[in-house]
N, C-alpha and C positions, 0 to 999 in steps of 0.2 A: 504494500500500500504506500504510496507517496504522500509525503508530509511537506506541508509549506507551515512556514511561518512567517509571523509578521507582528510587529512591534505594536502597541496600542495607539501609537499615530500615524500609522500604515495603513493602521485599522479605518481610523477616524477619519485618514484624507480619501481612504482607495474602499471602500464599504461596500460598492456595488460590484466589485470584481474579487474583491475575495465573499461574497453571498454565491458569486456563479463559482468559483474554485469549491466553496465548502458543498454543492451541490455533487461534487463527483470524490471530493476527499477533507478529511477533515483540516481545519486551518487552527494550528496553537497559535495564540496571541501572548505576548511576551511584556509583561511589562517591568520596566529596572533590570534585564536579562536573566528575567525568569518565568518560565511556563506560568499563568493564573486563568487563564480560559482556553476551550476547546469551542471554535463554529463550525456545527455539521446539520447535514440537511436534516428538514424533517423526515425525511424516510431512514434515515440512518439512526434517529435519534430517537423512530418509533420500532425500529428493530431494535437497539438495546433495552426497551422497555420491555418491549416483549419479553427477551431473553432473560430479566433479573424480573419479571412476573412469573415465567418457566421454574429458576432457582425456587422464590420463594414458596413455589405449591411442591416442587421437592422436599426442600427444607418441611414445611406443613406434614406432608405424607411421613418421611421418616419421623418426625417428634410423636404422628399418632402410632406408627409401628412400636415406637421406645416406650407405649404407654400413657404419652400426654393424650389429653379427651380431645378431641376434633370438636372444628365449629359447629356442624350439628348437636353435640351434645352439649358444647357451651350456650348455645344460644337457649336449649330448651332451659336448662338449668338457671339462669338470668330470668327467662319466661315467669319460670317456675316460683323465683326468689321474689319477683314484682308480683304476683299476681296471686300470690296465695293471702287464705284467710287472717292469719296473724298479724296482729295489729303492731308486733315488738318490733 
C-alpha cells in the first residue's frame, strides 16, 4: 500500500488533492514531525469498522463460551430487575 504524507499546512493549502489521494490510499498528516492524523476515504474507513464490529462479536462469543451470560440473558435479567413487584 502506498503512503503519502503531508505536513498540517500541506494539508490546509492542498485539501482538495490530498481528499482525491486519500480516496485510493491513506494520507498521514504530520504535525511538528510527527504522525497525529490519518485521511482515508469513507469506504476505507467503513471497512475498518466493519472489521473491529467482526472482532468485537468475536470477542462477545468467546466471553459467553468462558461463561460470561450473553446479551440475551443480560437484557432479560435488567427486564426482570425493573419490572418486578418489589418495591426495595
Amino acid at each position: 500500500m502506498l503512503m503519502t504524507t503531508a505536513t498540517a499546512t500541506e494539508l490546509k493549502n492542498r485539501l482538495g488533492a490530498f481528499l482525491d489521494t486519500a480516496l485510493t490510499e491513506p494520507v498521514f498528516i504530520q504535525k511538528s514531525g510527527r504522525d497525529v492524523a490519518v485521511l482515508l476515504s469513507r469506504q476505507h474507513y467503513a471497512h475498518l469498522q466493519a472489521l473491529e464490529d467482526e472482532i468485537w462479536a468475536l470477542r462477545a462469543m468467546f466471553a459467553e463460551q468462558s461463561g460470561y451470560i450473553g446479551a440475551d440473558t443480560t437484557q432479560q435479567t435488567l427486564h426482570d430487575m425493573l419490572h418486578r413487584d418489589d418495591p426495595c
